[in-house]
Structure formats: structure tokens, C-alpha cells
N, C-alpha and C positions, 0 to 999 in steps of 0.2 A: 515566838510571838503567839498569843494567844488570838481566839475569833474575836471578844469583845475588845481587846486589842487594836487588832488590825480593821475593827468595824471603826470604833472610836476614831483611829487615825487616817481612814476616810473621810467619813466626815470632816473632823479639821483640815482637811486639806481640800475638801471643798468647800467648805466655809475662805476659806483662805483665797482658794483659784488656784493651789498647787496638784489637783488630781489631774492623774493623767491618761488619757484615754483608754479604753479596754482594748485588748490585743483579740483583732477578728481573724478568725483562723478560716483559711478557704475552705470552701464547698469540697467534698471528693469529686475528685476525677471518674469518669466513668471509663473501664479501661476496656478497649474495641481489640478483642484476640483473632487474628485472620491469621488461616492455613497458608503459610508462603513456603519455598523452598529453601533448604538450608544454606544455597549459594545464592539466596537472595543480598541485595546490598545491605539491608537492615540488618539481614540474621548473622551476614560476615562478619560487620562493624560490635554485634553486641557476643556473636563468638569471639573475637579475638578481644574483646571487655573483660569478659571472665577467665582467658584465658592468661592475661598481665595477672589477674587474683590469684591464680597457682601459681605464677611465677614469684612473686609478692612472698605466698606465704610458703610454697613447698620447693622452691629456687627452681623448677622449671616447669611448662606447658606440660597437659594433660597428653598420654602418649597414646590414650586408647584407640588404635584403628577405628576411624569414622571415614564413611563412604556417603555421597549425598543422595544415592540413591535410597539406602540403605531406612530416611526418613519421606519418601514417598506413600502415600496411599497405593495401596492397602497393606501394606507391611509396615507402616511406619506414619508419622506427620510431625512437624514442625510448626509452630504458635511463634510470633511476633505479636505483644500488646501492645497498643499505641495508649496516648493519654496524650490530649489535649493535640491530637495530631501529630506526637514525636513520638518513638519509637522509646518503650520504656521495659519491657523486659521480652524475656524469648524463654524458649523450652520446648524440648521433643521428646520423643518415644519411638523405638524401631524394636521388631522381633527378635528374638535371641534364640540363636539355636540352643538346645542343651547341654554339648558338646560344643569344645574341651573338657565344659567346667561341667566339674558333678556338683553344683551350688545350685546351676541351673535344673529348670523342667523344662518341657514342654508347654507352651501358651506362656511364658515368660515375656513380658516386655522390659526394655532398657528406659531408665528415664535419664536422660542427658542434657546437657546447657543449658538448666536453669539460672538465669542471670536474672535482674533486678537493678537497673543504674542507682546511682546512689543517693540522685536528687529524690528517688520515687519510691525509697523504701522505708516503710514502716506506715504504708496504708494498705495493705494487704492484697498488694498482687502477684505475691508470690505464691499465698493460697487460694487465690480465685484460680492462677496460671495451673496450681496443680491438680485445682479438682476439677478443669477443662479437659486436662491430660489423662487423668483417671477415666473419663466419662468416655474420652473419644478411645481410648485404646480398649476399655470395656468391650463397646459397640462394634470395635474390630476384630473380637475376637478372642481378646486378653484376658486371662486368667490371672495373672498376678502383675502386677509391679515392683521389678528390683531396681536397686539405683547402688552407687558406690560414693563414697566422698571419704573426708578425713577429720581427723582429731584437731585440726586447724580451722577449721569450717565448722565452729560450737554454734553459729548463729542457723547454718542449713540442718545440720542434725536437731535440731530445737524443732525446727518447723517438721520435718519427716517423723519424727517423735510422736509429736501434738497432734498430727495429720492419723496416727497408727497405723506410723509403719515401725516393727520392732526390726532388732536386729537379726541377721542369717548370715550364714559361714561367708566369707568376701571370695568374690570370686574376678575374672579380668585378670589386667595385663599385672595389676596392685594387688593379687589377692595375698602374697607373699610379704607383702608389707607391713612392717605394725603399726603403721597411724593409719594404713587404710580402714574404714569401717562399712559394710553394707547395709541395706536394709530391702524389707518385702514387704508390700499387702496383696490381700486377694483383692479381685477386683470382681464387681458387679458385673455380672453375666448379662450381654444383650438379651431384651425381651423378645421371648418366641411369641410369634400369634398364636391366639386362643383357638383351638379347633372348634369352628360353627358347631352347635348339634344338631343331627339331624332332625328332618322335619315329623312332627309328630303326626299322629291319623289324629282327621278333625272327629272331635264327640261331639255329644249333643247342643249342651251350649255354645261351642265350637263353629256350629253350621249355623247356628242361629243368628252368630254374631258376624259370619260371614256374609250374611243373606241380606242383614240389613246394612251393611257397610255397600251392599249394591245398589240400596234403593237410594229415592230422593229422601231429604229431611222430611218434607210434605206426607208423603207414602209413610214414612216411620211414624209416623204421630198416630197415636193410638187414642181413641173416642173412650171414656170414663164416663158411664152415664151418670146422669145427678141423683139427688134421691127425688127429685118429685117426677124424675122416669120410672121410676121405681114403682110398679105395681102392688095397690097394699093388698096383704092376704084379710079377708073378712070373716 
């Protein structure tokens, strides 16, 4: 159908009393991320959410050893996003030693249980969740973000893609797998404070502008004589 088409057959159909009302699509949600622990009730309920998704799609639960300490400050934090006051996605980060895996560095962070329920996706809180996660493990410290997922998972590799994180050798419990796939980015180094400079030797207009910064406004005011002060030469 063409636009003068579909304009035409509006109209008659409000000529008629056959149109029918425009579809109002809600306002976005504003999504409220708070640091909770990963054996919180929300963060259990939306772990074992994503955890039925690898069952679904790869026949069993993710085997990667997870400790709940392991997502504590300052080696780690956990994000529960609420919307509209339910709990609507989660996601963390903890540090990684280098060792086992030579995939790993040093300053490497884990990004793990990104989840996103189903009624809340596809208004982008899976990339606001992640550029929370970037920002906070920056600030702690983190040099890079690795993550692992699979060739099952086209809809999460699309976002780590678009986000730029490319791929790097798989490493973990999956790195032996061939639908596993990894990825990395560097991560934005916390800001160091700027070293004051030292204080300079005051010069001359220096002391000048110090001397009146002590006086009153009144005292500063400086007398311009007129010209009819002005004594004429004869």
C-alpha cells in the first residue's frame, strides 16, 4: 500500500466513523541500578532466570565456579535494575586472576549474569546495565573486561559486538568448547587527581592585586581629576 494510499483510506474511514484510534506506546521506564549482593533474593530469582536460558538452549546450567563473595566490593559488585519497582535485569563483575588461563592478564575483570526479563527487553537495559558495569569496575581498578557466552546467545553477542568488545582466545571452564565464544574491551582507567602547582613568588602586579584585595571597596576607589582641575599652561 502506497502513503497516498493509506492517507486516502484514512480519511474515508473517518469520514465513515471506521478509524480507529492511534496505538500510545508508554513512556520509558526509568531503570534504578542498586549494588545488592549476589545472594540477595532479587539477584537469586533473576540468576536462576538465566540460568533455565542455558538450560533451554545449551541442555544444561552454566558450570562456571561462582562464589558470592567473589562479587563483593572491592574485588567485584553485583547490579539488580528495578523498573517501575520490579526487579528487571541483573549483572556483575569480579576480578580474575590470570592464572590458569593464559587468555587472562592481570587487571582483567569477569563480566557475568547478565539477564534482562523478557517483558523488559528491547528498551535498552541491557546497555545502560553494561555501561554501569564498565564504569564501576573502571573505577576499581579494571583494566579490561572479559566476558564468555555462546554461539546460541546471537541476541548477547550482537550487544558485546555494538558495545566493542571484539573477540579473544576463550578461556574458563568452556574454553575447550566450540560454541563457546569470548570477548574483551579495555576499560577507562579511574581518574587520578591533578597535582596542585606550586605556589608561584608573587611579582609585581601580583602584590598589587594582593594589597587591594585587603583593602575596603571605598579605600580602592581611586580620584581621577576632571579637566577643569586641570591647571592650564599659559
Amino acid at each position: 500500500m502506497t502513503v497516498v494510499t493509506e492517507v486516502c483510506k484514512r480519511v474515508g474511514d473517518q469520514k465513515h466513523g471506521r478509524l480507529t484510534p492511534r496505538r500510545h506506546y508508554p513512556r520509558p521506564t526509568v531503570l534504578d541500578l542498586r549494588v545488592v549482593r549476589i545472594d540477595h533474593p532479587y539477584a537469586i530469582m533473576l540468576v536462576e532466570a538465566v540460568q533455565q536460558v542455558y538450560v533451554h538452549r545449551y541442555g544444561g546450567a552454566d558450570r562456571t565456579p561462582v562464589a558470592a563473595g567473589e562479587f563483593a566490593p572491592p574485588s567485584g559488585l553485583f547490579l539488580v535494575g528495578y523498573a517501575d519497582g520490579e526487579p528487571a535485569v541483573c549483572g556483575g563483575w569480579r576480578l580474575r586472576a590470570p592464572e590458569p588461563d593464559p587468555a587472562l592478564r592481570e587487571g582483567d575483570v569477569e563480566l557475568k549474569r547478565m539477564y534482562v526479563v523478557p517483558v523488559c527487553r528491547g528498551r535498552g537495559y541491557a546497555r545502560r546495565l553494561l555501561v554501569e558495569l564498565e564504569r564501576t569496575a573502571g573505577q576499581a581498578g579494571g583494566r579490561r573486561m572479559v566476558l564468555e557466552t555462546g554461539t546460541r546467545q546471537p541476541e548477547a553477542m550482537a550487544l558485546y559486538r555494538g558495545a566493542g568488545y571484539p573477540e579473544m582466545d576463550r578461556f574458563g571452564v568452556y574454553r575447550h568448547t566450540a560454541s563457546s565464544r569470548c570477548f574483551a574491551k579495555p576499560l577507562t582507567p579511574r581518574a587520578r587527581p591533578r597535582p596542585q602547582p606550586p605556589d608561584r613568588p608573587q611579582t609585581g602586579i601580583g602584590r598589587v592585586r594582593r594589597w587591594l584585595s585587603t583593602r575596603s571597596a571605598t579605600e580602592n576607589r581611586i580620584s581621577i581629576p576632571t579637566r577643569s582641575c586641570i591647571p592650564r599652561r599659559w
